[in-house]
VEXPA-257404 format. One line per field, with one value per residue: x, y, z of N, C-alpha, C, CB in turn; residue number from 1; residue in three letters. Coordinates in pm, whole numbers. Glycine has a CB too. Example, Ala and Ser with C-alpha at 12.3 -4.5 7.8 and 13.67 -1.06 7.14 Angstrom:
% VEXPA-257404
n_xx	c(1319,1285) .
n_yy	c(-569,-225) .
n_zz	c(780,708) .
ca_xx	c(1230,1367) .
ca_yy	c(-450,-106) .
ca_zz	c(780,714) .
c_xx	c(1320,1290) .
c_yy	c(-330,3) .
c_zz	c(780,787) .
cb_xx	c(1131,1408) .
cb_yy	c(-447,-60) .
cb_zz	c(905,572) .
num	c(1,2) .
residuo	c(ALA,SER) .
END
This chain:
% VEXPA-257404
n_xx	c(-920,-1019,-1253,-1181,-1038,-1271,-1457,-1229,-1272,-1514,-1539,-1383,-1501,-1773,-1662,-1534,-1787,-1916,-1718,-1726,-2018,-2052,-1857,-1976,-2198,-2120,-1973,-2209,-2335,-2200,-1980,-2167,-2385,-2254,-2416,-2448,-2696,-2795,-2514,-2577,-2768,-2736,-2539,-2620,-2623,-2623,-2599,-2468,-2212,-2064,-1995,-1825,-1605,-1526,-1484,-1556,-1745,-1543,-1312,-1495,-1458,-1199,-1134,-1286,-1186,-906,-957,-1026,-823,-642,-634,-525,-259,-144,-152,20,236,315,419,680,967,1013,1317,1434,1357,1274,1084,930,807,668,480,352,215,21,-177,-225,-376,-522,-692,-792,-972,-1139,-1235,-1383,-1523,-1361,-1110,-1197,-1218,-973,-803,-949,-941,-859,-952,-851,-657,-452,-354,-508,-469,-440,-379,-122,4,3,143,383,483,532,749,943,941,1047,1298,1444,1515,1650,1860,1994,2080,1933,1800,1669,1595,1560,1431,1194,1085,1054,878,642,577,542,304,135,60,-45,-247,-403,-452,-620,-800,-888,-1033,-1180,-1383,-1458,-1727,-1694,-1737,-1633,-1351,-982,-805,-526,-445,-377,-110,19,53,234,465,508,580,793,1008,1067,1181,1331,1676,1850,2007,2156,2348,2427,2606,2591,2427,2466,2584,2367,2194,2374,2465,2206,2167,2385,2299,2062,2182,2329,2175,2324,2589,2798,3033,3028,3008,2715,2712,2846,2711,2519,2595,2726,2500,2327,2528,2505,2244,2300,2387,2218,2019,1885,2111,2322) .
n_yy	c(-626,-877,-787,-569,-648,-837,-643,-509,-696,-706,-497,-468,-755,-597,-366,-548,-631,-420,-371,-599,-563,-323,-324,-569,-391,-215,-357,-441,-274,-32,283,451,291,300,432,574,504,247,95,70,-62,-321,-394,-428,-238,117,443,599,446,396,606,637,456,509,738,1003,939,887,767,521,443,378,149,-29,-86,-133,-354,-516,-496,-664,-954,-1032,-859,-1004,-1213,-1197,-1142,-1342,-1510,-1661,-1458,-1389,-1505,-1291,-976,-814,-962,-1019,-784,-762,-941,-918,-628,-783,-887,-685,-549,-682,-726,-487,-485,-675,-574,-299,-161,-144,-68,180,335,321,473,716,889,1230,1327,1575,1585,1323,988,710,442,207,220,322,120,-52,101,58,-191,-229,-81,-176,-369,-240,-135,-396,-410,-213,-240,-463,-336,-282,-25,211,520,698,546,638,776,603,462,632,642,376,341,561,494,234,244,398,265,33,211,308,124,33,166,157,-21,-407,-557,-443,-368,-343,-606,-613,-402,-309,-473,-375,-128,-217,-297,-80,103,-28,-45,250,203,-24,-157,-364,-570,-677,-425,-256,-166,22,205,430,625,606,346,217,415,423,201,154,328,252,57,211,206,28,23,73,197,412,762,912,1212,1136,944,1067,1270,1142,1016,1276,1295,1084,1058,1284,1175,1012,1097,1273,1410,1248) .
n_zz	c(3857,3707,3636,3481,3229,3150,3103,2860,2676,2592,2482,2263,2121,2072,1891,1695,1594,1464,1303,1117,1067,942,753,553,477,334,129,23,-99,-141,-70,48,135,381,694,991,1139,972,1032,1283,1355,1224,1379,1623,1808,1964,1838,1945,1999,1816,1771,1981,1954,1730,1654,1395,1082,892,1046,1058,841,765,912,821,546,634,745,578,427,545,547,308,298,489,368,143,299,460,273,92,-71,-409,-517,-746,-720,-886,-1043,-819,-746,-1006,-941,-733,-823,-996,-811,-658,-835,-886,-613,-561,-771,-700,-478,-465,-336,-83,-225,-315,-37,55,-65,-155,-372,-471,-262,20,253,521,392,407,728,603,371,359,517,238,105,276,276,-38,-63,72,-111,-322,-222,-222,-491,-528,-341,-510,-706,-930,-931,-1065,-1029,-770,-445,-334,-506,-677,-559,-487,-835,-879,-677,-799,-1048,-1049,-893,-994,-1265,-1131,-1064,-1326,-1417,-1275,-1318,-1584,-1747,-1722,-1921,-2081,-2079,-2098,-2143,-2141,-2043,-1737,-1763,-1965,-1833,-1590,-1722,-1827,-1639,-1505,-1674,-1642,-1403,-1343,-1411,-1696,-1645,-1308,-1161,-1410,-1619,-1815,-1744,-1581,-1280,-1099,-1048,-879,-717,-566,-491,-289,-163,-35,109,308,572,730,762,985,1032,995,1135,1234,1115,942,749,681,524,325,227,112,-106,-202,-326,-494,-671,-804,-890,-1212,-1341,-1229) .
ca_xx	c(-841,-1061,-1352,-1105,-1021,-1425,-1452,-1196,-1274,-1620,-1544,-1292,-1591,-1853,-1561,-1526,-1905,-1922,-1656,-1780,-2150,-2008,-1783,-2077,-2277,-2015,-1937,-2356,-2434,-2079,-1978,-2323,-2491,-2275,-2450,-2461,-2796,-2758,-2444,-2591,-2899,-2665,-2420,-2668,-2587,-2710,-2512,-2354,-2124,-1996,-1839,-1732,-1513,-1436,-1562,-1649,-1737,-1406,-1216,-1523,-1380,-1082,-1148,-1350,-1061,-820,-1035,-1113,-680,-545,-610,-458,-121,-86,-69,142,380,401,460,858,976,1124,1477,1449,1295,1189,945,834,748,550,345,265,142,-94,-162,-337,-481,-695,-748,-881,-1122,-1245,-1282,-1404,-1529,-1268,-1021,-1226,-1175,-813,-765,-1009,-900,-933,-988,-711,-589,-370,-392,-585,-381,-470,-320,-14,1,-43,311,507,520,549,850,1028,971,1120,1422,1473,1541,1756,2001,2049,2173,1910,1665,1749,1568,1543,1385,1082,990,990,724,552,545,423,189,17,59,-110,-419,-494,-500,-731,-972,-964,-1042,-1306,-1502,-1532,-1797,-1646,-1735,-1501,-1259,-906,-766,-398,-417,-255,-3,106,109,302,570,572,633,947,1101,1164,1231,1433,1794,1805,2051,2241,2477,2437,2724,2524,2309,2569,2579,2235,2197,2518,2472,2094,2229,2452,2196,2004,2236,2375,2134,2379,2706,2801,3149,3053,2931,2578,2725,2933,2629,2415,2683,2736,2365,2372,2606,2448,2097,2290,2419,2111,1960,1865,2241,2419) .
ca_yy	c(-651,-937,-697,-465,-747,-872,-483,-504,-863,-712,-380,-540,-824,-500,-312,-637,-712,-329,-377,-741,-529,-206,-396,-618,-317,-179,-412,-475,-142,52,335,538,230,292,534,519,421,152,39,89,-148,-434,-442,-423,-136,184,514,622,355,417,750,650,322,539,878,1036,813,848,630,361,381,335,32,-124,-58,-208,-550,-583,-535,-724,-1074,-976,-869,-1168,-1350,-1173,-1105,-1503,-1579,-1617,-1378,-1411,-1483,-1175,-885,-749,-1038,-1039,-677,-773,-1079,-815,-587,-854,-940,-571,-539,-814,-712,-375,-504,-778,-531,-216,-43,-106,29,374,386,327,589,827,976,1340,1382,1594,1542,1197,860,569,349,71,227,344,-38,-104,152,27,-319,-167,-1,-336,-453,-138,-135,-500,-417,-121,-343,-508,-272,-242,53,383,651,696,463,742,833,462,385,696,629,247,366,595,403,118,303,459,130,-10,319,319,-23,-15,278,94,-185,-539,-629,-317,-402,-373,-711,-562,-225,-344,-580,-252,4,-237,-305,51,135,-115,5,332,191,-109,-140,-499,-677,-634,-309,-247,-26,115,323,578,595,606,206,208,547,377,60,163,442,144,-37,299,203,-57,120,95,190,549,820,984,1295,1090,877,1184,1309,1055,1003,1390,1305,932,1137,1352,1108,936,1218,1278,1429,1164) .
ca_zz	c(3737,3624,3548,3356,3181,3107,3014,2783,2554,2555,2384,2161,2070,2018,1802,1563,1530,1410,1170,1050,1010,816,582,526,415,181,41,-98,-116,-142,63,73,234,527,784,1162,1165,916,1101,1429,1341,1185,1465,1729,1926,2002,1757,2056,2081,1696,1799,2106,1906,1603,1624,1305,995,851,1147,1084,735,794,1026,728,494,720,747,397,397,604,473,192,344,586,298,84,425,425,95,54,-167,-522,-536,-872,-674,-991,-1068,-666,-798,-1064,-886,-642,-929,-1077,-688,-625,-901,-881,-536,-617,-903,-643,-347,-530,-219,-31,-292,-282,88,122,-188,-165,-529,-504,-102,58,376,511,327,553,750,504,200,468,536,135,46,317,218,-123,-42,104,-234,-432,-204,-261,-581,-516,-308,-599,-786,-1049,-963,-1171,-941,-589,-405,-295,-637,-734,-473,-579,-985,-903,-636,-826,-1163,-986,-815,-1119,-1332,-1099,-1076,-1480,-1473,-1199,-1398,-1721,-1779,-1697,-2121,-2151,-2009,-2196,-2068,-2135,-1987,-1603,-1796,-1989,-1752,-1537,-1810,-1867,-1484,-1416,-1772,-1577,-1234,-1330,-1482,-1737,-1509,-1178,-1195,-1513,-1664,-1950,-1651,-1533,-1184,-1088,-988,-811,-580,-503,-405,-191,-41,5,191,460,710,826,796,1142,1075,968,1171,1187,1041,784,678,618,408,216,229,22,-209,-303,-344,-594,-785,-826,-971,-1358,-1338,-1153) .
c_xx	c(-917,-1175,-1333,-1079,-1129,-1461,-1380,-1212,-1433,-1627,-1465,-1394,-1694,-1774,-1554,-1698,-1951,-1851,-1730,-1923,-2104,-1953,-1901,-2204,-2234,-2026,-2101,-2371,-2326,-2045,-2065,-2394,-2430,-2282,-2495,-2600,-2826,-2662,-2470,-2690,-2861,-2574,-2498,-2585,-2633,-2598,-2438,-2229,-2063,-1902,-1794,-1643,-1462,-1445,-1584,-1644,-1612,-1301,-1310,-1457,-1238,-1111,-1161,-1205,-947,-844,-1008,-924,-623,-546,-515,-306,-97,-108,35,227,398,398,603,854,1066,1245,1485,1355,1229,1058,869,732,633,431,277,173,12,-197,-281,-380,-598,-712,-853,-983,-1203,-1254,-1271,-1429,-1424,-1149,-1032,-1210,-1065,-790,-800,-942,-989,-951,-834,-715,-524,-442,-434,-454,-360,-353,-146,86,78,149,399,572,557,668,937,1033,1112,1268,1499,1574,1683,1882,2077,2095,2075,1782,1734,1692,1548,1433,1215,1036,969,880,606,494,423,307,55,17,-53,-278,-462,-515,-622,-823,-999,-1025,-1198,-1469,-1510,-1601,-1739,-1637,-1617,-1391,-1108,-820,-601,-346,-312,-147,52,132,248,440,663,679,795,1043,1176,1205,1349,1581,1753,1889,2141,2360,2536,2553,2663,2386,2319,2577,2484,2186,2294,2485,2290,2098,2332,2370,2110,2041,2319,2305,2209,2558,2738,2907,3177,2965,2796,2608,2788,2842,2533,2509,2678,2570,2297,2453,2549,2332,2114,2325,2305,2016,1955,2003,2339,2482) .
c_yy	c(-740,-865,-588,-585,-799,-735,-463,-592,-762,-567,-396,-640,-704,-443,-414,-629,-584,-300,-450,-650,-443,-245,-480,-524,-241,-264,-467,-326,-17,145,386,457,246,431,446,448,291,23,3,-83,-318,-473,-517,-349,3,306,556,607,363,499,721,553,415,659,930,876,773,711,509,319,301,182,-56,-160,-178,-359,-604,-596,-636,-924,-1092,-952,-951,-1242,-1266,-1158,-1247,-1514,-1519,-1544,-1410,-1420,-1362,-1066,-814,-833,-1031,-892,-647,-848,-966,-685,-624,-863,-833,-477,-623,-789,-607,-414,-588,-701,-388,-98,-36,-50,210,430,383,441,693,920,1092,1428,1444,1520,1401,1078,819,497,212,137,253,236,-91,-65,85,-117,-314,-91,-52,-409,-354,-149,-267,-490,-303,-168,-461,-457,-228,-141,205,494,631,623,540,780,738,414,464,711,480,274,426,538,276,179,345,363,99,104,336,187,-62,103,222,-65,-268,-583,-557,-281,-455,-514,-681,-417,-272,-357,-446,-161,-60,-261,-167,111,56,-111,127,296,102,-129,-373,-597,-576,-540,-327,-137,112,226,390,514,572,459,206,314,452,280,55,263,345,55,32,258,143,-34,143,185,376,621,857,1120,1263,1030,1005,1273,1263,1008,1097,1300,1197,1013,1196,1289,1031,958,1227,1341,1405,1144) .
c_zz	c(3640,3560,3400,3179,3078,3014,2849,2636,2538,2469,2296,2053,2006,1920,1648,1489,1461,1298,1065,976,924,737,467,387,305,135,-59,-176,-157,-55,100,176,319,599,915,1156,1120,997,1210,1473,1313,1241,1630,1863,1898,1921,1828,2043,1896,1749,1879,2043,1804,1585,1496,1221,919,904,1127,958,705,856,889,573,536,717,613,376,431,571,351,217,425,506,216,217,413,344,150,-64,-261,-499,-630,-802,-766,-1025,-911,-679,-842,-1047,-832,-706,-961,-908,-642,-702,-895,-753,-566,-705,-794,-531,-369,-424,-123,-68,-252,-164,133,7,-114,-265,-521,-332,-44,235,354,460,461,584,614,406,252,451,406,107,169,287,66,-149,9,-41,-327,-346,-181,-344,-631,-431,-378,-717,-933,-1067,-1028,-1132,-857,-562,-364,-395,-699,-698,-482,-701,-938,-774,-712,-950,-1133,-973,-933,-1255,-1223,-1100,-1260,-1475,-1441,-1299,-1553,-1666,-1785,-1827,-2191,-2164,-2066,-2072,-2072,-2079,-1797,-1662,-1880,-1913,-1622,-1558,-1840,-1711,-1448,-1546,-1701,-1482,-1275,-1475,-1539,-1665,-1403,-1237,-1308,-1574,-1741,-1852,-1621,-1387,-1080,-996,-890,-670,-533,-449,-313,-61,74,168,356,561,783,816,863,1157,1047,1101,1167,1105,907,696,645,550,321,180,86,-109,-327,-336,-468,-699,-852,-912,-1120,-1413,-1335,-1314) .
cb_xx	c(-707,-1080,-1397,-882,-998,-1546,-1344,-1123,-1277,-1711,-1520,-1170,-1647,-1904,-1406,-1472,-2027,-1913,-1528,-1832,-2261,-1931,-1643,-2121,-2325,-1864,-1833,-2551,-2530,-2071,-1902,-2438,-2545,-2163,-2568,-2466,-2877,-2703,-2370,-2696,-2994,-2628,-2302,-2697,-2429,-2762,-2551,-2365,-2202,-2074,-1847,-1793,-1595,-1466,-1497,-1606,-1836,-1340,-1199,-1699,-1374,-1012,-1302,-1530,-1021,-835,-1247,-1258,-604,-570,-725,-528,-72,-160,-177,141,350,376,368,976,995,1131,1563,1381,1363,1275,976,966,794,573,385,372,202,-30,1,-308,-445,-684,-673,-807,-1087,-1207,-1199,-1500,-1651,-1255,-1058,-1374,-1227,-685,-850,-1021,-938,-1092,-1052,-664,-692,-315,-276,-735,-433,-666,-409,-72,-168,-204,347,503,406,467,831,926,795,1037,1438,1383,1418,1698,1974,1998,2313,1901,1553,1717,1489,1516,1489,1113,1040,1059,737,569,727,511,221,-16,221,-25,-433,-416,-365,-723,-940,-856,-922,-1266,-1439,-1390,-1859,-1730,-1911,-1489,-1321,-807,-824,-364,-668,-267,-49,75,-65,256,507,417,498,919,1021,1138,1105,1337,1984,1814,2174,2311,2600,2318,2852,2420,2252,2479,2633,2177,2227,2668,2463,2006,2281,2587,2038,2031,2345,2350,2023,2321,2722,2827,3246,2997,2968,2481,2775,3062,2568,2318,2786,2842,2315,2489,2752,2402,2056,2343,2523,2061,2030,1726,2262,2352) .
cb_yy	c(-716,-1050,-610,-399,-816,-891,-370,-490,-1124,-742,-257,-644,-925,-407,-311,-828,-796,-267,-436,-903,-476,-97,-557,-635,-250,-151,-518,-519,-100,111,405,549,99,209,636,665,474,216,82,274,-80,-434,-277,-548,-127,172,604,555,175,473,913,610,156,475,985,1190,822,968,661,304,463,441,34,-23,88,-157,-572,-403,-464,-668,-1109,-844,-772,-1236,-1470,-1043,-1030,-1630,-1489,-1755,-1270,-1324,-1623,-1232,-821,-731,-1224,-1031,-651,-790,-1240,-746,-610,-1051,-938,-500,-538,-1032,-703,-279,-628,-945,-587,-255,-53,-171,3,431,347,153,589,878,883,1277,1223,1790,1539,1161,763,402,299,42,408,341,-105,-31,369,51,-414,-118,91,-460,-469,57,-55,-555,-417,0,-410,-574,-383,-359,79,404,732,848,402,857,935,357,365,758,586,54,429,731,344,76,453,604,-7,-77,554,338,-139,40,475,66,-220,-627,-570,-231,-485,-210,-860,-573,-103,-484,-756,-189,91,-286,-355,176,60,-332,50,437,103,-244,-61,-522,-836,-781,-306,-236,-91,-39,327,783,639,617,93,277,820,367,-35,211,553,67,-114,461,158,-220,203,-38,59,595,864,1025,1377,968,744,1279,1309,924,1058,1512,1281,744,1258,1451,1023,922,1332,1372,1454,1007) .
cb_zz	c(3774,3668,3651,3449,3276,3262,3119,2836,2650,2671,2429,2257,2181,2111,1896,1618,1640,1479,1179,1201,1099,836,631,677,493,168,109,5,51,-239,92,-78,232,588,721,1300,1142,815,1104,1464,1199,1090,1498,1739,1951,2173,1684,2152,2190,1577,1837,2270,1844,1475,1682,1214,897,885,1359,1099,676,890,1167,665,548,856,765,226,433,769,434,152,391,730,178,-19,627,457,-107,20,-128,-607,-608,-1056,-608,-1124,-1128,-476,-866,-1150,-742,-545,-1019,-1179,-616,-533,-1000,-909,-450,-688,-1102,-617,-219,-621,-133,15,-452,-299,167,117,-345,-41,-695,-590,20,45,498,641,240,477,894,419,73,620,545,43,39,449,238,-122,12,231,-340,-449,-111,-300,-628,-458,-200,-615,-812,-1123,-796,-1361,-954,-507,-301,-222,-738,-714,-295,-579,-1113,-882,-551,-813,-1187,-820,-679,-1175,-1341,-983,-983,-1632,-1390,-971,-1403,-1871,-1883,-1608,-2248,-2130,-1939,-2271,-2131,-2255,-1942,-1508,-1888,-2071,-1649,-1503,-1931,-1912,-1361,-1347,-1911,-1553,-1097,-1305,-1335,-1891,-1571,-1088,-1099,-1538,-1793,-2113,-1562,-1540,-1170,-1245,-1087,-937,-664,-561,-488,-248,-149,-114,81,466,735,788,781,1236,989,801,1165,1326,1104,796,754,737,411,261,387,120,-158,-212,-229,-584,-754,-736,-937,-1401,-1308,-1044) .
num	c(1,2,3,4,5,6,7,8,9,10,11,12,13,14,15,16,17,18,19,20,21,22,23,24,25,26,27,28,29,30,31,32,33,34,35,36,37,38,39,40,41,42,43,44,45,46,47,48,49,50,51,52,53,54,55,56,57,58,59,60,61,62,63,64,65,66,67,68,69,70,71,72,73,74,75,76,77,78,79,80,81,82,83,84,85,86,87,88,89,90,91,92,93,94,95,96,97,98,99,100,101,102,103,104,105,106,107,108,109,110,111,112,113,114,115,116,117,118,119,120,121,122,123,124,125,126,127,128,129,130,131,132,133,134,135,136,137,138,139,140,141,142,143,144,145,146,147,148,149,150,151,152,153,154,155,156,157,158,159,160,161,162,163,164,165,166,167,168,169,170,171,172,173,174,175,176,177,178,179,180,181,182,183,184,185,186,187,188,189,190,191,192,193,194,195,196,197,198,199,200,201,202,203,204,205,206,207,208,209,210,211,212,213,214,215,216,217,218,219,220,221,222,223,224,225,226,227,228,229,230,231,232,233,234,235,236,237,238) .
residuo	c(UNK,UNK,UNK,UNK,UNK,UNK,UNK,UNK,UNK,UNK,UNK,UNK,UNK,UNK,UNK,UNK,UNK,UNK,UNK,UNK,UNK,UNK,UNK,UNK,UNK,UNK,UNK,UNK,UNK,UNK,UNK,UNK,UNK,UNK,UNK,UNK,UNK,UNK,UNK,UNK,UNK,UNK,UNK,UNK,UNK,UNK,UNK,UNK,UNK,UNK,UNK,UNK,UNK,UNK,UNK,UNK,UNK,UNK,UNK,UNK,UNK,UNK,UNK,UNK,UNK,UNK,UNK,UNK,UNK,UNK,UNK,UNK,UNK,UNK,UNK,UNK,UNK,UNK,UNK,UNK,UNK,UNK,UNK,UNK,UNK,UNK,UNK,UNK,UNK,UNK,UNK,UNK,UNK,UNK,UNK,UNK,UNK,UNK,UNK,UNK,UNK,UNK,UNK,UNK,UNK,UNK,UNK,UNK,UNK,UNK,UNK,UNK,UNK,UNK,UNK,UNK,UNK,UNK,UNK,UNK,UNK,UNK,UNK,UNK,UNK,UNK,UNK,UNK,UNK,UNK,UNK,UNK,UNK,UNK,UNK,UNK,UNK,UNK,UNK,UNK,UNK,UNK,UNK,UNK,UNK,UNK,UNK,UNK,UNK,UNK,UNK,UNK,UNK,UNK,UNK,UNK,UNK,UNK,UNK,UNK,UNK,UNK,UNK,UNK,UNK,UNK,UNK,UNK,UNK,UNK,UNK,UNK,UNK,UNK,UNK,UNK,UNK,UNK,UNK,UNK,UNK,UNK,UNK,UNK,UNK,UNK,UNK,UNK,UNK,UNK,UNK,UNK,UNK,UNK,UNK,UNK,UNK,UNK,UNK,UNK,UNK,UNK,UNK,UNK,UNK,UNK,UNK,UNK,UNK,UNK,UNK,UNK,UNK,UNK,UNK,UNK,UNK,UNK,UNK,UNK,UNK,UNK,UNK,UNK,UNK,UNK,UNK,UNK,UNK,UNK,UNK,UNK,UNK,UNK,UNK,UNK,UNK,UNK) .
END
């Protein structure tokens, strides 16, 4: 058991010092500088032992991705959150943007703008905490479309401020382009105060959609009814 044990801290220790080296190398050189051999040479280990920890280069991306994230959300996860969910919104706005401009390669690897297949864990990571914010705001009564197309407008509203931002010259750089697109973004998402009248029903059926998960007192077939019905009200119709 204690060998399993020794086994395990020591492929966990090789796993980090392969991250620590490939992030390293992105981050001088961007994603091109990282190749197995490169990686292999700066971790000290033999290419083998890449695929066998991550198999293709994608999963080391990912890994590197992930690192370069996660400082980043263990602090925003501790930070208390706004009492006004709409401003906790917008900190978090300004928050990853300035991440993205200051961690350029690691933006392009949690994106990948343009690549099909599934998003990286990282960016996974990025919307779900992203999506604790938006339905914050929808339990308060003041988001005006479904909570899934909110986290989709400011997702991709977001990513695509920082990739215009990162492809112009730093001198070039419109210093109001975030601060508008983010103004523009929470004009459609957000209602001007709590259950607003002047919104239809729209705020109202989302704030309560919001709030079914804990509906004890209804069924599973009654809450996915009413689940339907709040969905339709919510709608450009509601």
């Amino acid at each position: 058991m204690a060998a399993e044990t020794d086994s395990e801290t020591e492929a966990l220790d090789v796993r980090t010092r392969i991250i620590q080296a490939a992030s390293m190398l992105v981050a001088s050189g961007g994603i091109t500088a990282l190749t197995t051999r490169a990686v292999a040479a700066a971790a000290g280990v033999q290419p083998p032992t890449l695929y066998r920890l991550f198999g293709e280069k994608r999963g080391l991306l990912d890994a590197v991705a992930q690192h370069g994230l996660v400082a980043f959300i263990e602090q925003k996860g501790a930070a208390e959150p706004h009492s006004d969910p709409v401003k906790d919104l917008r900190e978090a706005w300004d928050a990853y943007v300035a991440f993205g401009l200051a961690n350029p390669a690691v933006f392009a690897i949690m994106n990948e703008i343009g690549a099909a297949g599934a998003q990286s864990s990282a960016a996974l990571d990025g919307i779900a905490i992203l999506r604790v914010r938006i339905e914050r705001i929808a339990r308060a009564g003041r988001l005006n479309i479904p909570i899934e197309r909110a986290v989709g407008l400011v997702h991709a509203t977001g990513v695509g401020t920082v990739a215009t931002l990162l492809a112009t010259p730093k001198e070039e750089r419109d210093p109001h382009l975030s601060t508008t697109a983010r103004e523009a973004v929470l004009a459609a998402l957000v209602s001007d105060s709590s259950m607003s009248r002047n919104e239809g029903f729209a705020p109202l059926a989302i704030a309560l959609r919001a709030h079914l998960g804990s509906a004890d007192a209804l069924t599973p077939g009654e809450r996915l009814l009413l689940s339907e019905l709040l969905d339709r009200l919510a709608g450009p119709d509601g």
